[in-house]
N, C-alpha and C positions, 0 to 999 in steps of 0.2 A: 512479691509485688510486680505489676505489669512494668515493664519500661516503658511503654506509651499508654495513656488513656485518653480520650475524648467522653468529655461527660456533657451532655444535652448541649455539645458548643454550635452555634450558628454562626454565619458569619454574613454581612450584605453590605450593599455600598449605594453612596446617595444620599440625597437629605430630603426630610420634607416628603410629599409625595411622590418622588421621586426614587426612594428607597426600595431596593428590592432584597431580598435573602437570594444569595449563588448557594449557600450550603442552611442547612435545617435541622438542626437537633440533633446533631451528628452524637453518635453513641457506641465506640469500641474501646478494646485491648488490645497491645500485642504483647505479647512474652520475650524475655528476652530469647536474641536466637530465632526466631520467628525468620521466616521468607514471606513476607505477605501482596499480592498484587492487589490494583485496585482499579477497577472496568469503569470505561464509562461513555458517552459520546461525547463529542465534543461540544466545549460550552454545558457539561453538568458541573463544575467546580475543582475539579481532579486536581489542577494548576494551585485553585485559593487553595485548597487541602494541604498540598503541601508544605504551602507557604506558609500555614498555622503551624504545622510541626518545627518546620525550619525559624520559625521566629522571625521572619520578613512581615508574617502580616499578624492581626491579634484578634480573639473570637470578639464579636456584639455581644454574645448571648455564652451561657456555659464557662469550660473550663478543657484547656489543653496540656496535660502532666504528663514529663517527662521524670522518671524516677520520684513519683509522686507531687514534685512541683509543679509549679505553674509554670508554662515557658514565659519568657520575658524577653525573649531578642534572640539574635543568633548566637552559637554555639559551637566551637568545634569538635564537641561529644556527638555532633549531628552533622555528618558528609555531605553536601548534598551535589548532584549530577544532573546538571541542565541537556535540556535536547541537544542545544545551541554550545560547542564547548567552548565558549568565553576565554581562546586560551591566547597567551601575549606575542604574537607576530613574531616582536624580534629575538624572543628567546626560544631555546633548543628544550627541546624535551626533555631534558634535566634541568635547564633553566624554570620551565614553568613548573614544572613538581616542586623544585628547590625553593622557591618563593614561599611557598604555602606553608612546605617544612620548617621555614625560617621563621615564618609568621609563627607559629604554633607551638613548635619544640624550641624555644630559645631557651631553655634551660641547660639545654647540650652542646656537649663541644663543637666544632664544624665537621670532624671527622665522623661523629654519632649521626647527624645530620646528615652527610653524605652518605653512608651507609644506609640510613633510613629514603632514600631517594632512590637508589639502585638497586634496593629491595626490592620497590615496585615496580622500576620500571623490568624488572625481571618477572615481574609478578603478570604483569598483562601482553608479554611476551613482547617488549619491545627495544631490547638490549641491543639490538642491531643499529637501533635507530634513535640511544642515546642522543648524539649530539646535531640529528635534524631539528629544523624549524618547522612548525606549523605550514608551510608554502610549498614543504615539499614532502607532505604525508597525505597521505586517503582520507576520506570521510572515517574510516573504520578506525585506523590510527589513531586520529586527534581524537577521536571519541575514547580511545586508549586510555591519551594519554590524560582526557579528565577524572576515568575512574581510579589512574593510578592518583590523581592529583587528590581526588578525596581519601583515598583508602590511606595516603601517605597519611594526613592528618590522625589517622589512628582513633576515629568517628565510633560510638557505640553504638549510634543508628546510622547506615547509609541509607540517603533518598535519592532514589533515581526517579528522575520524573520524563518522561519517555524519552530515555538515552537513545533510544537506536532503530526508534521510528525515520527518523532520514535518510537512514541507510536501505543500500538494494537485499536482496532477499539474503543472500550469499555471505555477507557480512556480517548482517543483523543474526543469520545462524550460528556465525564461527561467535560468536560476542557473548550471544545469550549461552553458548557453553564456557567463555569466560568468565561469565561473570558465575556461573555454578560451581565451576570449580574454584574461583575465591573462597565462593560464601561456604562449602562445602570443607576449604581448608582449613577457614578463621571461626566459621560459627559468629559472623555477627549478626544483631537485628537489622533486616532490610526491609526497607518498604517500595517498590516499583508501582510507580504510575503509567498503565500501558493501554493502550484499546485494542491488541492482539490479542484474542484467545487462547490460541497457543502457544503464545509466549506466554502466557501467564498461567498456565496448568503445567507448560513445562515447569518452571522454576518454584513456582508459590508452594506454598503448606497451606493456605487459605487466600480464596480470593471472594475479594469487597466489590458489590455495585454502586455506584451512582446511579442516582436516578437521573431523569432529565429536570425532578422537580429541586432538587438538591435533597433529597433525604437520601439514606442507606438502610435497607430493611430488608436484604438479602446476602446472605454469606454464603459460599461454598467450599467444603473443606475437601482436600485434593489428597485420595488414598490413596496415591501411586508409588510405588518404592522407588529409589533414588539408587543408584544416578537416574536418570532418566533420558532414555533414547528416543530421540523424535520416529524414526522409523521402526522402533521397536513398537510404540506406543501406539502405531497406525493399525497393531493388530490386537491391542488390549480391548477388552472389552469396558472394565471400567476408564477409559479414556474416551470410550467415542460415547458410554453413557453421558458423564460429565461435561464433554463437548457440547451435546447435542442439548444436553439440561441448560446450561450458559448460554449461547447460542439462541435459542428458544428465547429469554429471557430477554437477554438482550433487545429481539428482536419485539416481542409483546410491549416494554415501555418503552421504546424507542423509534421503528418504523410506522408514520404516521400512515393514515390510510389512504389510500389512491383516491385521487380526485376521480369523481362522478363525468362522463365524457358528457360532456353538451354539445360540444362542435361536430361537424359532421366533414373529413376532407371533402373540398369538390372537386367535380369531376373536369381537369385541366392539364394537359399536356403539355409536360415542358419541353426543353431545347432537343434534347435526345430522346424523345418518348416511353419514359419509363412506367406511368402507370401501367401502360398494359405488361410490361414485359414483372411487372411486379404480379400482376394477375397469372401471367403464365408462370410463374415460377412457385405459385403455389400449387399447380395441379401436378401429377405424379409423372408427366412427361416430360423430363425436364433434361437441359441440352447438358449433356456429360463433360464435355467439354470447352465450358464458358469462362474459367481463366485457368492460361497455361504459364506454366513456367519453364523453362527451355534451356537446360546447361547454362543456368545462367551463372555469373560470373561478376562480383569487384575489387578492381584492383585499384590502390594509390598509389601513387608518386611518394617515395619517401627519399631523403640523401642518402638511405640506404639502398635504394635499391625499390624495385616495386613488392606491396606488401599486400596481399593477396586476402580479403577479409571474409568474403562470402565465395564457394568453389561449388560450381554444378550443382548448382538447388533445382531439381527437379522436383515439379508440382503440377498435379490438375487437379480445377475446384468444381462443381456442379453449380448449375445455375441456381438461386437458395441457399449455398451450404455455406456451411458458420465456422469457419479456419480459428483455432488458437495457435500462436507458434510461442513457446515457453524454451527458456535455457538461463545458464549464467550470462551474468553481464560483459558484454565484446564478443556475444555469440555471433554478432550480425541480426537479428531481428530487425533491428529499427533499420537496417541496411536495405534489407528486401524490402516493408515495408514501403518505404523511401522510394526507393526502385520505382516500386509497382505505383506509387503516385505519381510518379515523375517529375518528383523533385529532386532525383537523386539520378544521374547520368550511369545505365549500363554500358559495364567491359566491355562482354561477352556475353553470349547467348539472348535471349528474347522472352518478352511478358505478354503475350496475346490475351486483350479482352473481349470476348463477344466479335471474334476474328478481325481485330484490328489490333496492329500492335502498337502497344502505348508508348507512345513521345511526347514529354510534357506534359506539364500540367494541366488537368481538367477536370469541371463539377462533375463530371460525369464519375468522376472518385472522388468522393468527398473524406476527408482525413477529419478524425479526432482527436489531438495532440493530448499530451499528460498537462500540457498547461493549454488551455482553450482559446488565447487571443482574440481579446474582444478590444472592442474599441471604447475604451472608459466611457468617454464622455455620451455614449449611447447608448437607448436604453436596450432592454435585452429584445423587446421586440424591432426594435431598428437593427442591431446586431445580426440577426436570424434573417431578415425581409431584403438584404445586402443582395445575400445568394438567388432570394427567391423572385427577384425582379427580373435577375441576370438569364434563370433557366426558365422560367415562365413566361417566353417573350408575347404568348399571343392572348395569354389569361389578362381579364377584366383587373383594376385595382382591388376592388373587393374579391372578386377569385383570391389574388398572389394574399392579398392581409388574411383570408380563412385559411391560406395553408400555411402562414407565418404560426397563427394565433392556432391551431389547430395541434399542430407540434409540440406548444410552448406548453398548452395544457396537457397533453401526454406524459411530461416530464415534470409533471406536479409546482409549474411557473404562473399559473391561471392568475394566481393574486399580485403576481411578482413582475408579469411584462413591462409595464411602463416604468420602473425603476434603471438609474442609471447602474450601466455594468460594474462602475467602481464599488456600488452599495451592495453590491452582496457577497454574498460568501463562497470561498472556494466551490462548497458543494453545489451550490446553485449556478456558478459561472460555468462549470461541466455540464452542469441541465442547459445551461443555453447553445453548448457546442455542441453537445448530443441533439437539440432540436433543430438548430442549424443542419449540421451535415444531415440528417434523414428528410428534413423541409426541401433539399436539394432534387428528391428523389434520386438518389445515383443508380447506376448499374452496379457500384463495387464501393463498399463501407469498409475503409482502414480506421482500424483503432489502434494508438500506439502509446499502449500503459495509459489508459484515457484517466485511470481510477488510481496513479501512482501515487500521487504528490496527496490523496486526502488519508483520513485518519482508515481504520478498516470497518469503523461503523457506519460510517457513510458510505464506502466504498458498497457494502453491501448492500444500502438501499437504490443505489443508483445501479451496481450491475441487476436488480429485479425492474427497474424502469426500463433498462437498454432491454433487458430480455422483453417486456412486456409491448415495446414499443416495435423492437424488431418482428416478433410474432405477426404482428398488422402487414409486414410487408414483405416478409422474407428476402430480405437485400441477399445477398452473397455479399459476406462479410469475412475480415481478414484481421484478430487482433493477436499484437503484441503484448503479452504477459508476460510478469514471472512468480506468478500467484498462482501455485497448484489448485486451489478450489476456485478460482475463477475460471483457469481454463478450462473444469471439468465442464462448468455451470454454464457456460455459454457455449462450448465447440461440439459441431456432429463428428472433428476430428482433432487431434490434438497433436501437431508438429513439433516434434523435439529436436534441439537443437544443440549441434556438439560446439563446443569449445573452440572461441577462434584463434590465432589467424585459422583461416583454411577453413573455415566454419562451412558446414553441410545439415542436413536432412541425416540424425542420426536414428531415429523410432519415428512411427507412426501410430498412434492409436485410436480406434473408433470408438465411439463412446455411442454406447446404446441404449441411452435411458429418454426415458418419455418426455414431449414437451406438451405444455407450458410447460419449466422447469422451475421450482422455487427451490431457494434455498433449505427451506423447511424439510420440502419432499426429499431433498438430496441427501441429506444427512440421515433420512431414514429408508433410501434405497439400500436392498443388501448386496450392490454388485458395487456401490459409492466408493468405500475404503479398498474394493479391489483395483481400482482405476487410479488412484489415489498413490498405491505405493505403485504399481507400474512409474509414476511418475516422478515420485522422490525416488526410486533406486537409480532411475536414469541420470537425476540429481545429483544423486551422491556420489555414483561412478566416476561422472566426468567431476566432479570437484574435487576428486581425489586422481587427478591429470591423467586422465581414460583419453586414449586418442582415436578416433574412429578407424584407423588401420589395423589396432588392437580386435574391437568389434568386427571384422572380416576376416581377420584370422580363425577369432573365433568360431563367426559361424562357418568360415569352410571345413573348420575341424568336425 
């Protein structure tokens, strides 16, 4: 008998004609023992789903059986692991595990129950860090310490519903190998709600889609042997099949189609006159040396002493070219970036753009933050029309509102501009900073993790808008990553970055694939996964505390 079934269950909310179905006729198994993932974009039901397992919420339609019953409420035969880890301030990490255990085990003595606590918290590797609080752990920790808080419970099915989507890349990789090697130890039934791909080929034995209409009518079973190595896997052949089949899919029901261009930019010259220098920078003579980066250098003020975070970053960009700089998190990225907007006060050394060197802030660099700050109460075309009144000083009002509305449409907002910024949604509030900073026209386009903070299905349709958009004009562009296939998909170069303090320019890579770029074509270039592991080895190196004095040894040997 399966441990989980869903038979024809729906589930909708609302009354009247206001009633909509979020899930449709839902229809699986799992087995016990099962790793199951389940894909989907955001807002297809992934969240109600689990809430029907976990007994929070109850089907309209069908039937949800857990060991052949019906669920009826919650359960602690069912674990379940919010993003969010809901965990109690003023208790220590054996505080809040103990609580749960208290809850659940009261059949056992205290001393049974205290063992069953430090069980786990050995189990997710956090016995260093027994008797902290929540205030004074990581993102990665506290998320720790919810999976120890469920696994304490002694759950038949754990639901993790995207645990470790909040966390930076680095974390979320050390985690998704804890949590493999749990489930690998105990053999229990898991069900993961994730919108990473490769998080979910990593871990699963089959992985489940949502649709965007709430049905599931696609499944994919995951033949890879186990344990399974992320960078092992980058040279399997059935991994980059499976990839690229999910992937695909994904992208068929869920990247809507590009708005039809009606608007036409006009022809108006802003503060710094960049249309033309956008024109020249698409033809093949282009100035070699249009941003420099020069021993540059920051340093803070600490009661220790000065703390030295970015050393000698040496750089030159061509006029048109598209910078990725990728590393672990405190590499200094957003440091340089920063910098080079001049929002950020240089040590030492110098940032020459277009032979002026940069002091302060100016549209002439337009920045794209991972949260896009808009102004609520305005809408997204007032938002964007800010900048464009400021660099447009000699354009007619109708000129500056064609190149407001001109943008808004490129980034598929056509229906969406006169909506106030608080009404939309993360992924749209990015569409309006991406038409903002290019409406600016700048000389030099910073992005800094613009695509962090959203889920990675959206990330993916918005980095094919930034490409589609930037194609139109070729800025010289500069982003912040730490999304190996994003840096592939956007950089003519890919700046790797060592591990700070002291953080430098540790690799440099040229990526020599064709544009337009789409996601699609990339995954089925044959030179893709070789640029790919170039970059997770560099990865893995310095995460495994690789110093770049190490790397010069090296190469002088």
């Amino acid at each position: 008998m399966p441990i989980l079934e869903f038979k024809n269950a729906s589930k909708g909310f609302g009354v009247g004609t206001q009633y909509e179905d979020v899930l449709k006729e839902i229809d699986f198994a799992v087995e016990e023992g099962e790793f199951i993932a389940i894909l989907g974009f955001s807002g297809t039901g992934k969240t109600t789903l689990i809430n029907l397992i976990a007994g929070l919420e109850t089907p309209n339609k069908g039937e949800v059986l857990f060991r052949g019953k019906p669920i009826q409420g919650p359960g602690p035969e069912r674990g379940l692991v919010f993003q969010s880890y809901s965990l109690m301030p003023w208790l220590s990490v054996f505080g809040n595990i103990a609580l749960a255990v208290d809850a659940v085990h009261k059949g056992k003595s205290k001393a049974e129950r205290a063992d069953i606590v430090e069980h786990n918290i050995k189990l997710v590797g956090l016995a260093h860090a027994r008797d902290r609080k929540p205030a004074e752990l990581s993102g990665g920790m506290r998320q720790r310490v919810a999976v120890a808080r469920a696994l304490a419970m002694n759950p038949d099915l754990l639901l993790l519903d995207e645990p470790l989507s909040a966390l930076d890349a680095l974390t979320r990789a050390n985690l998704q190998d804890e949590i493999e090697r749990i489930w690998e130890s105990d053999r229990k039934t898991v069900i993961l709600i994730t919108n990473d791909v490769d998080e979910a080929i990593l871990l699963a034995d089959r992985i489940f889609v949502l649709n965007p209409d709430g049905t599931m009518t696609e499944t994919f079973p995951v033949a890879l042997q186990r344990p399974r190595d992320r960078t092992a896997m980058n040279h399997d052949a059935t991994f980059k099949a499976l990839r690229a089949k999910v992937t695909q899919y994904l992208m068929d029901i869920g990247i809507a189609a590009k708005t039809e261009e009606t608007r036409k930019l006009p022809n108006v010259t802003p503060l710094h006159g960049l249309p033309k220098a956008y024109a020249e920078a698409a033809v093949t003579q282009t100035d070699d040396r249009y941003l420099q980066f020069s021993q540059l250098d920051k340093v803070y003020p600490t009661p220790k002493g000065p703390l030295t975070v970015v050393e000698n970053f040496e750089m030159t960009l061509k006029k048109g070219e598209f910078v990725s700089l990728i590393g672990h998190s405190g590499c200094g990225k957003s440091t340089v970036l920063t910098m080079t907007a001049g929002l950020n006060e240089i040590s030492s050394g110098a940032i020459v753009l277009d032979g002026t060197h940069v002091e302060g802030a100016d549209p002439e660099r337009a920045v794209v933050f991972q949260s896009p700050s808009l102004f609520p109460w305005l809408t997204a075309r007032e938002n964007v029309a800010i900048g464009v009144d400021r660099v447009y000083p000699k354009a007619s009002q109708q000129e500056r509102q064609d190149v407001v509305e001109y943008y808004l449409e490129r980034v598929g907002l056509a229906d969406s501009m006169h909506k106030p910024a608080a009404d939309l949604s993360n992924g749209m509030r990015q569409r309006v900073g991406i038409a903002r900073a290019f409406a600016l026209s700048p000389k030099l386009l910073l992005l800094d993790e613009p695509f962090g903070m959203l889920d990675s299905l959206t990330r993916w349709e918005l980095q094919e808008v930034l490409m589609e958009v930037w194609s139109r004009t070729k800025v010289t562009a500069v982003c912040v990553t730490h999304d190996v296939d994003e840096a592939i998909l956007l950089a003519d170069r890919v700046v790797m970055m060592t591990n700070g303090p002291r953080a430098t320019i540790g690799k440099i890579m040229e990526v020599d694939l064709p544009r337009p770029r789409t996601r699609k074509a990339l995954l089925e270039h044959p030179d893709y996964y070789a640029y790919r592991e170039q970059l997770l080895s560099f990865l893995e190196e310095y995460e495994h505390g690789k110093k770049p004095a190490e790397e010069k040894k090296a190469d002088a040997a």
